[in-house]
N, CA, C and O of each residue as an XYZ file, in Angstrom:
468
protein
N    -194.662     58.799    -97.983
C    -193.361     59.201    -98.478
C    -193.169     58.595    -99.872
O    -193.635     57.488   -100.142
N    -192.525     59.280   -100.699
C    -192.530     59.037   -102.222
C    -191.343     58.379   -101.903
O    -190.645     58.593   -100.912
N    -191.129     57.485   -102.880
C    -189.657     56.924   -103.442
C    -189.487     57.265   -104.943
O    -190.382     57.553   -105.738
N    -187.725     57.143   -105.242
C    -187.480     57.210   -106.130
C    -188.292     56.534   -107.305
O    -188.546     55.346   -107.103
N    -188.736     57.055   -108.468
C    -189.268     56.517   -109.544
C    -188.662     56.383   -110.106
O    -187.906     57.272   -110.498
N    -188.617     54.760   -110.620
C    -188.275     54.659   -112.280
C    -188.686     53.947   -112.880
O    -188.182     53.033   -113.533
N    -190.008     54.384   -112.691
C    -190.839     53.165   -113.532
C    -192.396     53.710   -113.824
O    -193.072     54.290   -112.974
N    -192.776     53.454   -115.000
C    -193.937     54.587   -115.654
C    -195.149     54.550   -114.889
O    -195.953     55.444   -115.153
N    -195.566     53.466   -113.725
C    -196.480     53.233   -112.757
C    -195.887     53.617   -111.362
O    -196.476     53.370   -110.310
N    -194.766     54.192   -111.432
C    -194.290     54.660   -109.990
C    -194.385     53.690   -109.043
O    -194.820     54.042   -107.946
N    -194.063     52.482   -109.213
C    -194.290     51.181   -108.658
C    -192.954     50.878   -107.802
O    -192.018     50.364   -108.416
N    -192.806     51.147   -106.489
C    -192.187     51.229   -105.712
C    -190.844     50.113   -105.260
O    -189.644     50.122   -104.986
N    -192.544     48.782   -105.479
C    -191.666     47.558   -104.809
C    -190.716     46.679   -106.097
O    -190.093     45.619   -106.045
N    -190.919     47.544   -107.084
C    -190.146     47.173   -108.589
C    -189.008     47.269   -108.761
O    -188.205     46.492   -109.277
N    -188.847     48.649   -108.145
C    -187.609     49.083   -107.943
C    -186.649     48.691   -106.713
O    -185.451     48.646   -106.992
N    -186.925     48.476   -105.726
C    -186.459     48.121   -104.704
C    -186.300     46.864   -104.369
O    -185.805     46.593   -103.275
N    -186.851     45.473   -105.614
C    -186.550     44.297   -105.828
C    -185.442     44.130   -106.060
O    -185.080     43.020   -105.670
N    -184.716     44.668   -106.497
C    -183.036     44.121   -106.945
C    -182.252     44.676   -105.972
O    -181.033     44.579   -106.115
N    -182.942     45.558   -104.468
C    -181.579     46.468   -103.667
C    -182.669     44.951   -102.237
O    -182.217     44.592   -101.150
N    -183.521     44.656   -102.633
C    -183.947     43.652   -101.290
C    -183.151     42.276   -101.601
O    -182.626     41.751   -100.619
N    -182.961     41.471   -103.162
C    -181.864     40.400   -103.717
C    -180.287     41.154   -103.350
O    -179.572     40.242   -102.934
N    -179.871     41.860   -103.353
C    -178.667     42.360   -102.954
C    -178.595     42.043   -101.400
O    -177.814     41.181   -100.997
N    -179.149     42.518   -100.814
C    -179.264     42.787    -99.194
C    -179.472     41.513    -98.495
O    -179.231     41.294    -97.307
N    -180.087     40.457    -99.622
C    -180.082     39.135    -99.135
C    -179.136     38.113    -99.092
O    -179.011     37.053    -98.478
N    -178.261     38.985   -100.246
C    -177.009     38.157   -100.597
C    -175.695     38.575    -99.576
O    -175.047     37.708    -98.989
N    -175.512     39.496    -99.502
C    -174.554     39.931    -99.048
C    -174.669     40.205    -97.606
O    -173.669     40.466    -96.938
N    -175.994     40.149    -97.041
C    -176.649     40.390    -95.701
C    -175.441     39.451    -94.634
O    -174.843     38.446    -95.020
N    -175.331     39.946    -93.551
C    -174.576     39.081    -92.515
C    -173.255     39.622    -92.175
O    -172.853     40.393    -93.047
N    -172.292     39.436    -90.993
C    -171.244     39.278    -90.982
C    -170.124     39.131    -91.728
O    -169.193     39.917    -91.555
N    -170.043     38.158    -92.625
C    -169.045     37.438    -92.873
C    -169.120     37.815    -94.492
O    -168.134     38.020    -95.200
N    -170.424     37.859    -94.892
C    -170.011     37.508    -96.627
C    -169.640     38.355    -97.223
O    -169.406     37.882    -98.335
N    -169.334     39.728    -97.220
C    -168.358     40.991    -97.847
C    -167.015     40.153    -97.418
O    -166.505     39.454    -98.294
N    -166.384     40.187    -96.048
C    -165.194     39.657    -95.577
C    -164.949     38.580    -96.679
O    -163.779     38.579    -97.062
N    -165.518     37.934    -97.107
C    -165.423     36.528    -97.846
C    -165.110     37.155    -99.148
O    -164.140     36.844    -99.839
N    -165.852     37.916    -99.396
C    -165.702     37.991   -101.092
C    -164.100     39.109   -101.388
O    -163.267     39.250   -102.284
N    -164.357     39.645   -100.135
C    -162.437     40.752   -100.396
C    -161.604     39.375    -99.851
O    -160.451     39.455   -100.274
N    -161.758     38.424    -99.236
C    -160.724     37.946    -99.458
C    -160.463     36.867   -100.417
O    -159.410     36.231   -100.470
N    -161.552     36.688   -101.220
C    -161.060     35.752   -102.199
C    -161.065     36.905   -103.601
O    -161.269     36.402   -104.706
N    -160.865     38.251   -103.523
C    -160.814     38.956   -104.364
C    -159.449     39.002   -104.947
O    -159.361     39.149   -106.166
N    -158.094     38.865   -104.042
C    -156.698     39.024   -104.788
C    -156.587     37.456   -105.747
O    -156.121     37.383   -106.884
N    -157.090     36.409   -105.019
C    -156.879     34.723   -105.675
C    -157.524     33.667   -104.693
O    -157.966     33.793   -103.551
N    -157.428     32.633   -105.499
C    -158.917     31.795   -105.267
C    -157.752     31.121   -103.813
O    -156.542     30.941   -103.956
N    -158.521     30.865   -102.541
C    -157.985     30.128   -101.636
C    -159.065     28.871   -101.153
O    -160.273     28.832   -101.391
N    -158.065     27.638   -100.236
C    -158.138     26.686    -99.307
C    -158.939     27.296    -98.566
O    -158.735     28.448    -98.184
N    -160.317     26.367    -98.156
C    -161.078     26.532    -97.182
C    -160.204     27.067    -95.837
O    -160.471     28.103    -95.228
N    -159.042     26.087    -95.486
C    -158.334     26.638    -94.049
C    -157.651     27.726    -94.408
O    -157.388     28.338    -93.373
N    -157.179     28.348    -95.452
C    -156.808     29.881    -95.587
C    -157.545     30.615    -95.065
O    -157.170     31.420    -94.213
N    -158.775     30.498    -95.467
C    -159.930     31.480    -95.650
C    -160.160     31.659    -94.351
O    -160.289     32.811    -93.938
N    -160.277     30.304    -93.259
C    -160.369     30.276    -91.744
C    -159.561     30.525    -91.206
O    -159.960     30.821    -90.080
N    -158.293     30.637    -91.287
C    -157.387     31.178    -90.702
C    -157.083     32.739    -90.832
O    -156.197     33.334    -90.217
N    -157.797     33.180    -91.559
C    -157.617     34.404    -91.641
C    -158.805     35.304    -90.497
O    -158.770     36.132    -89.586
N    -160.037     34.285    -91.468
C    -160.899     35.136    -90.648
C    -160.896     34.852    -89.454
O    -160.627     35.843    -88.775
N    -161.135     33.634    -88.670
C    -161.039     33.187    -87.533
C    -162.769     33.012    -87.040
O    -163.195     33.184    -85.897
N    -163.554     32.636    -88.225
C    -165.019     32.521    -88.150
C    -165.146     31.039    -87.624
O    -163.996     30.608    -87.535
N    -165.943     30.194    -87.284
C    -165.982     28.919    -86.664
C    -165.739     28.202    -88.315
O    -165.687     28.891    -89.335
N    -165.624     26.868    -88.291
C    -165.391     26.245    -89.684
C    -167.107     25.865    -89.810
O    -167.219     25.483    -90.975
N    -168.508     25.792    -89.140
C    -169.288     25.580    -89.185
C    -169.760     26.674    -90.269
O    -170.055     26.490    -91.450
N    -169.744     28.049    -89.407
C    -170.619     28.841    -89.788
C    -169.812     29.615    -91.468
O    -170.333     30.368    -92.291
N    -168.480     29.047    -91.432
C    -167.919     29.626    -92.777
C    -168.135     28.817    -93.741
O    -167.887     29.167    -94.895
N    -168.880     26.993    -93.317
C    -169.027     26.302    -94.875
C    -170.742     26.639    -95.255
O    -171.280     26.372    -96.330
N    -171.472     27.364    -93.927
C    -172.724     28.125    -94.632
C    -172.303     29.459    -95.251
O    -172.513     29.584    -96.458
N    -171.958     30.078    -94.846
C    -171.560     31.012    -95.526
C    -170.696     30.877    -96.927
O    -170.743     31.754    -97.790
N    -169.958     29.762    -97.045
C    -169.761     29.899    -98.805
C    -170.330     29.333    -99.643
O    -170.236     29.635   -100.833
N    -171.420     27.887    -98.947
C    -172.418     27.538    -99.661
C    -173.176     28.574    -99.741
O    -173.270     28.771   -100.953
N    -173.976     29.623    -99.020
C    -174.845     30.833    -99.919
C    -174.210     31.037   -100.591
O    -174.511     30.801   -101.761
N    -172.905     31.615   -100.259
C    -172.392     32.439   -101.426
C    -172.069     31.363   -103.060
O    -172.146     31.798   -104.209
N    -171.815     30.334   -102.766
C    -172.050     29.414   -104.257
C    -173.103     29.349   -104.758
O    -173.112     29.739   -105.925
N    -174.395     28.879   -104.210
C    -175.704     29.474   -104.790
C    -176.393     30.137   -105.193
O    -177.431     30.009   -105.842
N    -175.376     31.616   -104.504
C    -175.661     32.624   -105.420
C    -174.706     33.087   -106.657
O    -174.760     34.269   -106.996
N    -174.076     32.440   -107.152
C    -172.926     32.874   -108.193
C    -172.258     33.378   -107.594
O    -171.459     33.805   -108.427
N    -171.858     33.767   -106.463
C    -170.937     34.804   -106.187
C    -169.484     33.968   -106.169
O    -168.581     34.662   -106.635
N    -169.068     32.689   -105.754
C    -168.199     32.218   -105.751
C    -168.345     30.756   -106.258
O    -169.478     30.325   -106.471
N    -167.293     29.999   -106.455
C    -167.136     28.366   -107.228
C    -166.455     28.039   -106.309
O    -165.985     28.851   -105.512
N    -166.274     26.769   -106.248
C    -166.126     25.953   -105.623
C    -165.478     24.720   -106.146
O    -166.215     23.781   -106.446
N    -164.217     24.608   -106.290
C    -163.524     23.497   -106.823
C    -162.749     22.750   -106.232
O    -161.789     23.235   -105.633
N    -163.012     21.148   -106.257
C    -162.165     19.950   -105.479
C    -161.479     19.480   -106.406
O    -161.872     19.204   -107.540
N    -159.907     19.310   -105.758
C    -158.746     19.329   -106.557
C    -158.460     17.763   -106.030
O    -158.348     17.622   -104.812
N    -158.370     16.901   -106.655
C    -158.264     15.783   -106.438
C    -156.655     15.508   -106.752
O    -156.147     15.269   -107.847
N    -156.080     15.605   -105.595
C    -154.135     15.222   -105.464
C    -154.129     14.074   -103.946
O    -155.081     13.371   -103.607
N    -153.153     14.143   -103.433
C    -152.960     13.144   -102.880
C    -153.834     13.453   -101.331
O    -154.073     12.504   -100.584
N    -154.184     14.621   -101.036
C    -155.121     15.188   -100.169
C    -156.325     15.957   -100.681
O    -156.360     17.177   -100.843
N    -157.110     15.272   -100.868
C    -158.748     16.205   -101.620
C    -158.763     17.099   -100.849
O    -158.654     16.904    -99.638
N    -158.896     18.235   -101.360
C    -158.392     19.707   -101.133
C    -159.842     20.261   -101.787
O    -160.693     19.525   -102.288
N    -159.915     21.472   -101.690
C    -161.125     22.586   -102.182
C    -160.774     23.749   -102.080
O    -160.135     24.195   -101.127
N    -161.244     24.539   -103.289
C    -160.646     25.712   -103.603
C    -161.645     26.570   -104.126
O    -162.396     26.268   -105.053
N    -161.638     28.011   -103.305
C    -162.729     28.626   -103.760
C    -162.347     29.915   -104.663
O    -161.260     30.464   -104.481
N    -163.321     30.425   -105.709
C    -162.759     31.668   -106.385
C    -164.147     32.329   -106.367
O    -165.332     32.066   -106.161
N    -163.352     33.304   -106.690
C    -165.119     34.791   -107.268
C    -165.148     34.388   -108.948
O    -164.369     34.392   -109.901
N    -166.605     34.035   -108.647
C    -167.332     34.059   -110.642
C    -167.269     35.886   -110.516
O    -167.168     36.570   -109.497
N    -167.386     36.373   -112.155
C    -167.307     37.287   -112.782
C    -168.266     38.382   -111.792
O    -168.017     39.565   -111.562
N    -169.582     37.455   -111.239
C    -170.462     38.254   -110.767
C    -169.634     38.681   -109.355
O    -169.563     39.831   -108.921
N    -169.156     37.740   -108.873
C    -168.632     37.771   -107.603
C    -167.640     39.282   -107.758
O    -167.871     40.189   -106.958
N    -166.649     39.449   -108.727
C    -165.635     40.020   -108.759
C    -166.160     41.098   -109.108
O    -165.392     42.004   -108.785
N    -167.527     41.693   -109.851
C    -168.004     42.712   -109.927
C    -168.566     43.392   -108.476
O    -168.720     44.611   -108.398
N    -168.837     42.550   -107.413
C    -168.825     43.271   -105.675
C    -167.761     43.574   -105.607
O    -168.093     44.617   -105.044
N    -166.419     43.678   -105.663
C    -165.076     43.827   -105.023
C    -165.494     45.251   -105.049
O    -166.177     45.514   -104.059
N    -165.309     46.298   -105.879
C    -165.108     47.725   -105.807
C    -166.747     48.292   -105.285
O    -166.897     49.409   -104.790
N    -167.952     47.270   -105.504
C    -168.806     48.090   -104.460
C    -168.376     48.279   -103.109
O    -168.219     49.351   -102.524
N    -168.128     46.603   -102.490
C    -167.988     46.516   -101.211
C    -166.706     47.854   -101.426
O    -167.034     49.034   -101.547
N    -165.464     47.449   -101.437
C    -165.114     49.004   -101.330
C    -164.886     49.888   -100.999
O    -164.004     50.370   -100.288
N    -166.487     50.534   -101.997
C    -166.842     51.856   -102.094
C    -167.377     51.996   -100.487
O    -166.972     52.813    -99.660
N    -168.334     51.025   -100.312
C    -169.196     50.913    -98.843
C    -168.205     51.142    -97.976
O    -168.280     52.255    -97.455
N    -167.004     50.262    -97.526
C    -166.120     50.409    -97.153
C    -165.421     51.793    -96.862
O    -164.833     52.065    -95.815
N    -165.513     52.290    -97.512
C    -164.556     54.018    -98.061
C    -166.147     55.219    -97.087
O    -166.081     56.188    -96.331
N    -167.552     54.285    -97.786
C    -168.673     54.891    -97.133
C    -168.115     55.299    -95.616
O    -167.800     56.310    -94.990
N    -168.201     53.787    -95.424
C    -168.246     53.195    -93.759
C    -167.449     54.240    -92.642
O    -167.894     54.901    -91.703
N    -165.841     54.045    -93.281
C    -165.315     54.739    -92.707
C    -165.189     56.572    -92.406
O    -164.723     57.156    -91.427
N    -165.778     57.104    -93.618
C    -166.206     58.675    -93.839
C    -167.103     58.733    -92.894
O    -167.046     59.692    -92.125
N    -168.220     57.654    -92.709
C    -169.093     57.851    -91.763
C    -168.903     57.844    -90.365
O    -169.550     58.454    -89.514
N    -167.918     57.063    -90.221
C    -167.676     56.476    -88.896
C    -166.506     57.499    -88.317
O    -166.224     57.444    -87.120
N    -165.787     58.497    -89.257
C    -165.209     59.926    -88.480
C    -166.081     60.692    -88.342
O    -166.017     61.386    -87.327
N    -167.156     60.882    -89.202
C    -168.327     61.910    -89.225
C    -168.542     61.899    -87.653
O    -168.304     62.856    -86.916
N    -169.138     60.392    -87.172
C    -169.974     60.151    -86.108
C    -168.897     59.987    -84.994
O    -169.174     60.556    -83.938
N    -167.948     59.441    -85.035
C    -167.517     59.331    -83.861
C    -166.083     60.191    -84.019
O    -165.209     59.522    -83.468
N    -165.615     61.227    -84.481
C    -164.609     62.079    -84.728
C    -163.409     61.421    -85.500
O    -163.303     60.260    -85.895
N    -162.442     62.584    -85.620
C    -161.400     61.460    -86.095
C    -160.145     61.840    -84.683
O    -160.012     62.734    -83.848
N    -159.398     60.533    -85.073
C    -158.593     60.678    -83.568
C    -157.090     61.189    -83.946
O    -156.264     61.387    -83.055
């Protein structure tokens, strides 16, 4: 099976390097959820858990990937309770309207397949 070309050696795995780094980043449960909700303004770790209702374990792995990958920062506000506050870097805020779009996908798909009610 051919894949899309775009590349003068028709080199397959060239192209599909930057959609396998995507898929790694954003791969999982939780980390779209994460990035729409720190998409309106930067929140408190317990915001973020209270919303989602993810364990507090598996949500401080999940925003450490997501800090390692640029997608979000991570700032300790030193007041009378050391506090932490997370936002979307530029890269981060450029997913908001993919996720989305996927989103807008998701659901077109999901009347396709299972009707609409």
């Amino acid at each position: 099976m051919a894949c899309i070309k775009h590349s003068e050696k028709g080199d397959c795995s060239s192209f599909f390097l930057p959609l396998n780094d995507l898929m790694s980043v954003l791969s999982g449960k939780w980390k779209m959820r994460l990035i729409l909700c720190l998409a309106s303004e930067p929140k408190h770790f317990n915001e973020i858990w209270k919303c989602h209702g993810i364990s507090p374990r598996i949500l401080s792995k999940e925003l450490k990937e997501l800090e390692l990958n640029s997608i979000l920062t991570r700032t300790e506000i030193n007041d009378n309770l050391k506090s932490v506050v997370y936002s979307l870097t530029a890269q981060g805020a450029e997913l908001v309207p993919i996720i989305l779009q996927l989103q807008k996908w998701g659901t077109q798909h999901r009347e396709s397949i299972l009707g609409s009610n």
